[in-house]
KEDO-227164 format. One line per 10 residues: number of its first residue (from 1); their letters; for each residue x, y, z of C-alpha. Coordinates in steps of 0.5 Angstrom, whole numbers, plus 500, padded with zeros to 3 digits. Example, Ala and Ser with C-alpha at 12.3 -4.5 7.8 and 13.67 -1.06 7.14 Angstrom:
1> as> 525:491:516 | 527:498:514;
//
This chain:
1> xxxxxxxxxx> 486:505:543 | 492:503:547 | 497:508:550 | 502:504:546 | 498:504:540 | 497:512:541 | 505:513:542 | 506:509:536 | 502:512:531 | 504:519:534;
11> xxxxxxxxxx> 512:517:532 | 510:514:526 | 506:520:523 | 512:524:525 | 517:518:522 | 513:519:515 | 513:528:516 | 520:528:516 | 520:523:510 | 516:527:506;
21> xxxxxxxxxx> 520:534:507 | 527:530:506 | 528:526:500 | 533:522:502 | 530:521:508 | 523:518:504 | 527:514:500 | 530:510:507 | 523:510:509 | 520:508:502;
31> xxxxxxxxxx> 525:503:502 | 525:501:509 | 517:499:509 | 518:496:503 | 523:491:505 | 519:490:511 | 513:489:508 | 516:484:503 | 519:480:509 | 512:480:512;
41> xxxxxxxxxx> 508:477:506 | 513:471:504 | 514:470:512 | 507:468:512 | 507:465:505 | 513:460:508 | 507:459:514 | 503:455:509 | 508:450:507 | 510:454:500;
51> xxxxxxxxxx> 518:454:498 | 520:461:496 | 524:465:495 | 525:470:500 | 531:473:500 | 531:474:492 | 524:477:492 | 526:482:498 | 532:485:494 | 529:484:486;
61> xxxxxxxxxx> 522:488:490 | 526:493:494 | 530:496:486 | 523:498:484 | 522:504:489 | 529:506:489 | 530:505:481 | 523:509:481 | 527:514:486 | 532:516:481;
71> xxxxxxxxxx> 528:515:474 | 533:510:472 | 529:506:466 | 533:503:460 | 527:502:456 | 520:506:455 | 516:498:459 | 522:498:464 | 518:495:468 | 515:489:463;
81> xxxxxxxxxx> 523:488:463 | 524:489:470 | 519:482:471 | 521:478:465 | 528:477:469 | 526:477:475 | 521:471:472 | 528:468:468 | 532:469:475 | 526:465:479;
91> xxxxxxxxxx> 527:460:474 | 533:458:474 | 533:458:481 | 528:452:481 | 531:448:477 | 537:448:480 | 533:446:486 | 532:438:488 | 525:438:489 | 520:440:483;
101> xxxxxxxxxx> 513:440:488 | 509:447:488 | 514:449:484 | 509:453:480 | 506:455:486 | 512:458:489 | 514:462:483 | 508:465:481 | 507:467:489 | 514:470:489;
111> xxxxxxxxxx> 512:474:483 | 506:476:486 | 509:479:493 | 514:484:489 | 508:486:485 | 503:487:491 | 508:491:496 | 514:494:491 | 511:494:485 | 504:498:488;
121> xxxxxxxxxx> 507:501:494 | 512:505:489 | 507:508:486 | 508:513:492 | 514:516:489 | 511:516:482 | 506:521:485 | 511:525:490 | 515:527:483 | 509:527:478;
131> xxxxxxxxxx> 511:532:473 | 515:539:474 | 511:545:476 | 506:540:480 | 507:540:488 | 508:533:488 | 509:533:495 | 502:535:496 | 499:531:492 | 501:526:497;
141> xxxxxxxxxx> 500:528:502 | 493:529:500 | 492:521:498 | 496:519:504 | 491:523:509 | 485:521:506 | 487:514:506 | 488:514:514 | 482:518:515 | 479:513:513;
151> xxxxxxxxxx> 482:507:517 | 481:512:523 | 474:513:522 | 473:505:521 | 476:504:528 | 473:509:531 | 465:508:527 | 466:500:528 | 468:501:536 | 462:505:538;
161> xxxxxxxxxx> 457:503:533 | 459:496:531 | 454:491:530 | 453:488:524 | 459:484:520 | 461:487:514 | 465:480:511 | 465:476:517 | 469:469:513 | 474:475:512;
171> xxxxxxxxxx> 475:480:517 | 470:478:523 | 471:485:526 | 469:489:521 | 463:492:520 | 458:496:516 | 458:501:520 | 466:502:521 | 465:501:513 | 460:508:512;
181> xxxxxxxxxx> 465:511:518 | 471:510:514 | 468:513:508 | 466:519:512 | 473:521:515 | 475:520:508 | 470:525:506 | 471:530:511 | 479:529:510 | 478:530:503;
191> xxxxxxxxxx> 474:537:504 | 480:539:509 | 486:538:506 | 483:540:499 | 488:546:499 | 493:541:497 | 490:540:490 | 493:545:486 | 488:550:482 | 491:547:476;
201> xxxxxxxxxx> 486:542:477 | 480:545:477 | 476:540:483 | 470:543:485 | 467:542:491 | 463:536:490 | 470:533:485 | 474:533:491 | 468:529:496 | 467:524:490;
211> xxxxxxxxxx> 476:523:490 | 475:522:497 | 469:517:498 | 473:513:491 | 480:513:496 | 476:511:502 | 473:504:498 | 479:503:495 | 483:503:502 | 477:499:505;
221> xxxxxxxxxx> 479:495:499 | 486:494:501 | 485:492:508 | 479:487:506 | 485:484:501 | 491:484:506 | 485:481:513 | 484:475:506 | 491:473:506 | 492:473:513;
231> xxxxxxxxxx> 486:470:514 | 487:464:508 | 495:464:513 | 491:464:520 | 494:470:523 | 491:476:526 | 497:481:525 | 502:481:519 | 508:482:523 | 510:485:530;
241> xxxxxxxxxx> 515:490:527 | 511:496:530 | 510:497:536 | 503:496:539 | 501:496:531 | 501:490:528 | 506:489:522 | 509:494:516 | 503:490:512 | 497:492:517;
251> xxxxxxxxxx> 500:500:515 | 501:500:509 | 495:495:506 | 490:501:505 | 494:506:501 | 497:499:496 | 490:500:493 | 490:508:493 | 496:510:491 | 496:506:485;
261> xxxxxxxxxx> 490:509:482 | 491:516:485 | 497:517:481 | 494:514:474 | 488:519:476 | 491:525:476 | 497:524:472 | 490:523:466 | 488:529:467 | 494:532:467;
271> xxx> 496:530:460 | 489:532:458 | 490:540:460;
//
């Protein structure tokens, strides 16, 4: 790993720290990694030639995580709201175009874009404020730590061991023995910050191994999902807007599949106590 990488990745763990001890301060960043990685898909959808829209789909995705943010839901299916009218808006937007090529490939793009970055990524506040009484702030922490472990032990098992290929028409570089590295970091950091569960949990040992090997395949999950995109966009990064690390999509791209199905985890067994 570079200098460059190293000093980035350093400055970005600081950025997401003070995020999370200051709620403003984590809904700039939420939105700011939101913003930026809906910039990223669409600009490598644009690549391929498909006509969307960008601007719109940025503003409309950067509404959920901060309408998330302040709870403002006008119906008890918000979210079903929220998308019908943003289908009713994209239409419109079509028919006033002069062209009618790809037009169901562009809207149903768009849509997925909002959803796979915005929508996913704002289940990070979800779980920030899961419940009154719940230390969400924890919560987080715990998920986000073992989701980067786990792309930390895959470069770190896939450099030093790497020989066979895990999906080599998707990801060329990744290999098997990065995959099991991954899930051992995911594990070992699982079992490290356990303290972060709170006791009304009632995780055992054996629970909080088995939550992490399950974050640990879902982050590979994410990376896999993102590396096909950009492989069916033939690009290597998603973008440059982080030094010596590639795009906002490459950080992001493991917790888009944790987070979501952490927060319905826990927030399952809450309702069951």
């Amino acid at each position: 790993m570079s200098k460059d990488r190293i000093m980035s990745s350093v400055v970005m763990i600081l950025v997401i720290i003070l995020a999370m001890l200051n709620d403003w301060l984590f809904l700039i960043v939420l939105s700011a990694f939101t913003i930026g990685g809906l910039y990223e898909f669409f600009y490598l959808i644009k690549k391929k030639g498909i006509p969307i829209y960008s601007y719109t789909g940025i503003m409309v995705g950067v509404l959920i995580p901060i309408s998330t943010f302040f709870q403002f839901q006008p119906t008890k299916g918000w979210e079903l709201l929220f998308i019908v009218i943003l289908l009713l808006t994209i239409f419109m937007m079509q028919l006033m175009r002069r062209e009618n090529s790809n037009a169901i490939v562009g809207i149903s793009t768009t849509l997925f874009g909002i959803l796979y970055v915005a929508w996913l990524l704002s289940f990070v506040v979800r779980i920030r404020f899961l419940m009154p009484g719940v230390d969400g702030l924890k919560l987080l922490g715990f998920v986000l730590i073992v989701t980067k472990a786990g792309d930390v032990g895959a470069l770190v098992f896939g450099s030093a061991f790497g020989k066979h290929p895990l999906l080599p028409r998707i990801s060329p570089n990744k290999t098997i023995e990065g995959s099991v590295g991954s899930f051992v970091f995911s594990m070992g950091a699982a079992f490290l910050s356990s303290s972060f569960i709170p006791d009304i949990f009632g995780f055992s040992l054996w629970q909080i191994l088995i939550v992490g090997f399950v974050i640990g395949g879902l982050g590979q999950l994410g990376d896999l999902s993102e590396s096909l995109i950009k492989r069916d966009c033939n690009v290597k990064d998603s973008g440059k807007m982080l030094p010596a690390m590639g795009g906002v999509l490459d950080l992001i791209d493991s917790v888009l599949f944790t987070v979501p199905v952490y927060y319905f985890f826990m927030s399952s067994i809450l309702r069951a106590i």
